[in-house]
N, C-alpha and C positions, 0 to 999 in steps of 0.2 A: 036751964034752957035759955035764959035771957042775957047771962055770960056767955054762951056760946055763937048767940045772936049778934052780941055786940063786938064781939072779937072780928065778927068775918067781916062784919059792916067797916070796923078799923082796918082790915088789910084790905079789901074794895077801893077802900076812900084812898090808901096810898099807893095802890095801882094806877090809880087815877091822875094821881098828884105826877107819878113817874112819867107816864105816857104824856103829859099834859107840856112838861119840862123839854122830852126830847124831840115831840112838835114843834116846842118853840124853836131848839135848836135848831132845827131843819130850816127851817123858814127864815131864819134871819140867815143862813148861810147861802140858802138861792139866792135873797134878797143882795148880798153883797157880790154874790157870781154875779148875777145881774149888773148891778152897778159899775161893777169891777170892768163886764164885757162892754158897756154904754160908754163907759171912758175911756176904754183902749180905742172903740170904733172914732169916738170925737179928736182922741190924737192922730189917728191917722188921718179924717179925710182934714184934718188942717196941717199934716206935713211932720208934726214931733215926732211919731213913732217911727219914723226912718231914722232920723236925730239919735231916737232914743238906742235904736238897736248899734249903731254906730258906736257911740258912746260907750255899751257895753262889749262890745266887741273887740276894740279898741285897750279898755281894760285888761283883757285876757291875758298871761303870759303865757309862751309856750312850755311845753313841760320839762323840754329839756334843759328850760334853766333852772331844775330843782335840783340836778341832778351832779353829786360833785365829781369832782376828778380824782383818778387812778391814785391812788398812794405808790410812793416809790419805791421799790425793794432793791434792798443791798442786803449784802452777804459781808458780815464783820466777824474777824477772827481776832480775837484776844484772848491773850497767855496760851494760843495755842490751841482755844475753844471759839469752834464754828456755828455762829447762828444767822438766820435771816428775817431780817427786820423791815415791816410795811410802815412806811414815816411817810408823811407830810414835812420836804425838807429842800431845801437846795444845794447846802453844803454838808461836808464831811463831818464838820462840827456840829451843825444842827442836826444830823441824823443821829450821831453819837449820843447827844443830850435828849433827845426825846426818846432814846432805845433806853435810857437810865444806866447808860455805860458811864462809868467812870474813868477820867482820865489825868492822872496824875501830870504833879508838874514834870517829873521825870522821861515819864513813859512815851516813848517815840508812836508817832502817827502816822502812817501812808496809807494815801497820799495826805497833803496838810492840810488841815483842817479848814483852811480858806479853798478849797477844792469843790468847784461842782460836780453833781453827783448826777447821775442817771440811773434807771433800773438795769440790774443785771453788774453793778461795779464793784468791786470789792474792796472793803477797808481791812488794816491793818493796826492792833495796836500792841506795841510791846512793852509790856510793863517791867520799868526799871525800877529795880531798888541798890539802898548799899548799905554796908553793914559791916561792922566794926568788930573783927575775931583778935582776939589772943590766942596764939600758940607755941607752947613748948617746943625748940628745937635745941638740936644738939651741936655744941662746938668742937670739932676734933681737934684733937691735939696735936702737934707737929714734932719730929723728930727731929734730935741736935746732933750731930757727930761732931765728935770730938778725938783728938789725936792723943794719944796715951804714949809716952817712951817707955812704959815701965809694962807694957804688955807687945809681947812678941808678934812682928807681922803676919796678918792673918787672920788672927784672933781680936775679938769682939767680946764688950761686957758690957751689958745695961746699969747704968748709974744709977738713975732715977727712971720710975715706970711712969708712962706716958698715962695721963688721965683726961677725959673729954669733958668740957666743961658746957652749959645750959645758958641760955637765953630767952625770954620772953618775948617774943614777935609780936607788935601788934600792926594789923591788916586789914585794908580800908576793900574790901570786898563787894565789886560790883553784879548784880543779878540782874539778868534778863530773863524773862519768862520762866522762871525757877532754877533756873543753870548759871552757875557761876560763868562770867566771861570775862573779867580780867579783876585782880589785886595791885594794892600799891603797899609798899612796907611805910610806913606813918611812924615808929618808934620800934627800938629792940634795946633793952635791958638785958645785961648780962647779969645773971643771978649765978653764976657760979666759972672762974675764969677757969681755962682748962690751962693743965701741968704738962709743960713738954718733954719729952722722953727724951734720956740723956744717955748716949751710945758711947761708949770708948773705944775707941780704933789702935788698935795696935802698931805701931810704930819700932820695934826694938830690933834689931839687927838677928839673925840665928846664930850662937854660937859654934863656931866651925868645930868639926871633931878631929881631933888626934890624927894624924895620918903617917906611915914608915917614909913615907918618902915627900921630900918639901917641895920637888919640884911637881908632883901630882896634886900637894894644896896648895903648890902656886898655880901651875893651871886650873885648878879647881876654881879658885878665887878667881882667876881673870875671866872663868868661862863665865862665873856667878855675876862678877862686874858686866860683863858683857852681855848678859841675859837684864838683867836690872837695868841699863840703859836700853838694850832693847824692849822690854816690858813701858819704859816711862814713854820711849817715844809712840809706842802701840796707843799707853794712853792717851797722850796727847793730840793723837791723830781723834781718837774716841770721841773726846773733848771737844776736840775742832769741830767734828762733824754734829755733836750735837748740838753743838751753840751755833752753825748753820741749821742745821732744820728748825730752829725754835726761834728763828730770827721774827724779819716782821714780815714776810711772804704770808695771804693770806690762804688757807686751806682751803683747797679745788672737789673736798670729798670728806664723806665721814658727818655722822649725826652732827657733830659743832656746824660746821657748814653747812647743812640742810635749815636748821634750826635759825641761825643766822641769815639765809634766806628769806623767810619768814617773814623771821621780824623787823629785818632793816634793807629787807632787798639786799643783803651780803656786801653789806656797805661799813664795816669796820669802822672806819671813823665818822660813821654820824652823828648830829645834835640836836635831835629832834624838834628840842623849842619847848618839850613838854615834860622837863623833867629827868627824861630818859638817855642814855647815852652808850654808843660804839654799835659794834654788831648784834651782839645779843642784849640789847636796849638794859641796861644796869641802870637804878636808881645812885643815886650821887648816894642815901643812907646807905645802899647796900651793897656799893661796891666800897664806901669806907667800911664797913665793918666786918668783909669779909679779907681787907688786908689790901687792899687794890691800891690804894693812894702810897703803898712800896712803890709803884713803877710810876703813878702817873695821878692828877689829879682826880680826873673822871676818864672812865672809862674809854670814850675817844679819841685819849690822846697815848691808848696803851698800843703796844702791838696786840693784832691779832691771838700769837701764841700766846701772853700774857693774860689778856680777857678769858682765853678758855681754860688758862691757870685757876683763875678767880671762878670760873664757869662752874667748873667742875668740883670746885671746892666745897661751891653753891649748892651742887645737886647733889650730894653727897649728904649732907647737912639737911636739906630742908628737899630732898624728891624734885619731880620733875615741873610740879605745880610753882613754881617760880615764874614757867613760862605756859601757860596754862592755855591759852588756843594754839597755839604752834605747836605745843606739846601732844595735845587734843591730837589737831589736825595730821602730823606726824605717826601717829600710836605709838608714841610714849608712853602713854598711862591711858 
């Protein structure tokens, strides 16, 4: 009983103690409301609290200088792939570098990178690479004719059989965007010469036959004579005509000519300045090694017909990728 007595007297007494606490609290917080209003009233009727509110007034900023500016959006396509980018930027460069685009030292820019930009502009990057191939191509052989007296006119016999000889190309191959758009021949090693095929032409007179009467193989004979110079002047005339058409007139029609438009504005003897030379732009290695420097040094100082000698030898040999955006552009390949 006297435990139970003393228990309640203990919580009494800390009721007490609680209540006792947040009285005090109360009271010293009018007490400083109080004070707090006694002070304001004293700065006003002496003039500070106009001061004071001024002051804080004064302080304030407006809200809309929290408030930042529009990020700029451009729309960048590179190798082909379109994205739109909110930047903080002024130029084409600094849009670039804060999208985390990379831009090689190769790779072409539009516009340039010193370029101001606005929302709604569109950038361009095209990424360049170049790359180094070796490839196998084939040499063809070229046929000899030769005059034989010991085989009968007419008649033809292969001497030696024509064999195609191999080369290693090596090609300085330029990419943009992942499509090749132009090669340079850099080196060609011939790893196997090719065997030229050797024709024997018959040359031997027809032995005349027997005949009862001499004055029908004498007219025989002079009609023969008389056929034989008419056949040599035929060819002659042949001859003529072809060493006119293959002159240096430059061709007004026909894939060479289309092609040579292309590439040189159909400008036969130009010299680019970069390597390249005549109409259909021949490297100095590759118009020596397909046999060119027969007619002319470099290729601009061949005729026309010549270069599409060498042209054609070219396409034969190695396809149409020798000339690889005109060829493109043409459908060629």
């Amino acid at each position: 009983m006297s435990r139970v007595f003393s228990s309640s007297v203990s919580k009494l007494v800390a009721q007490l103690a609680a209540l006792a606490l947040v009285l005090g609290g109360l009271a010293a917080f009018i007490l400083t409301q109080n004070n707090g209003s006694a002070q304001a009233q004293d700065q006003q009727n002496s003039g500070q609290g106009e001061a004071l509110d001024i002051d804080l007034a004064s302080s304030v900023q407006p809200l809309t200088d929290f408030i930042p500016a529009a990020p700029t959006v451009v729309e960048v396509t590179r190798a082909g792939e379109t994205e739109n980018y909110a930047v903080y930027a002024d130029t084409v460069g600094e849009a670039l570098s804060l999208s985390g685009i990379e831009v090689g030292e190769k790779d072409k820019v539009s516009p340039s990178t010193d370029t101001k930009i606005s929302t709604g502009d569109k950038i361009t990057v095209q990424v360049v690479t170049t790359e180094e191939v070796v490839e196998e191509e084939t040499i063809e052989y070229e046929t000899v004719r030769e005059n034989d007296d010991s085989l009968e006119k007419g008649k033809t016999k292969v001497e030696t059989k024509g064999e195609n000889g191999t080369a290693e190309v090596t090609y300085t191959v330029t990419v943009i965007d992942g499509e090749e758009s132009s090669r340079e021949e850099t080196h060609r090693q011939i790893t196997k010469e090719p065997t030229d095929e050797v024709v024997k032409v018959g040359t031997k007179e027809k032995e005349q036959q027997a005949s009862s009467s001499s004055s029908t193989s004498s007219s025989s004979s002079s009609s023969s004579s008389t056929s034989s110079d008419d056949d040599s002047e035929d060819s002659s005339s042949d001859d003529s005509e072809e060493s006119s058409s293959s002159g240096g007139a430059a061709p007004s029609s026909g894939v060479w000519a289309k092609l040579a438009q292309c590439e040189s504005g159909g400008n036969w003897s130009t010299n680019s300045g970069n390597g390249y030379y005549g109409g259909l732009q021949f490297s100095g290695p590759t118009w020596k090694a397909m046999g060119g420097t027969k007619y002319a040094p470099t290729a601009d100082k061949a005729t026309p017909a010549q270069q599409i000698e060498i042209a054609s030898k070219l396409q034969r040999q190695s396809g149409w990728g020798q000339w690889p955006a005109c060829s493109r552009s043409l459908g060629l390949r």
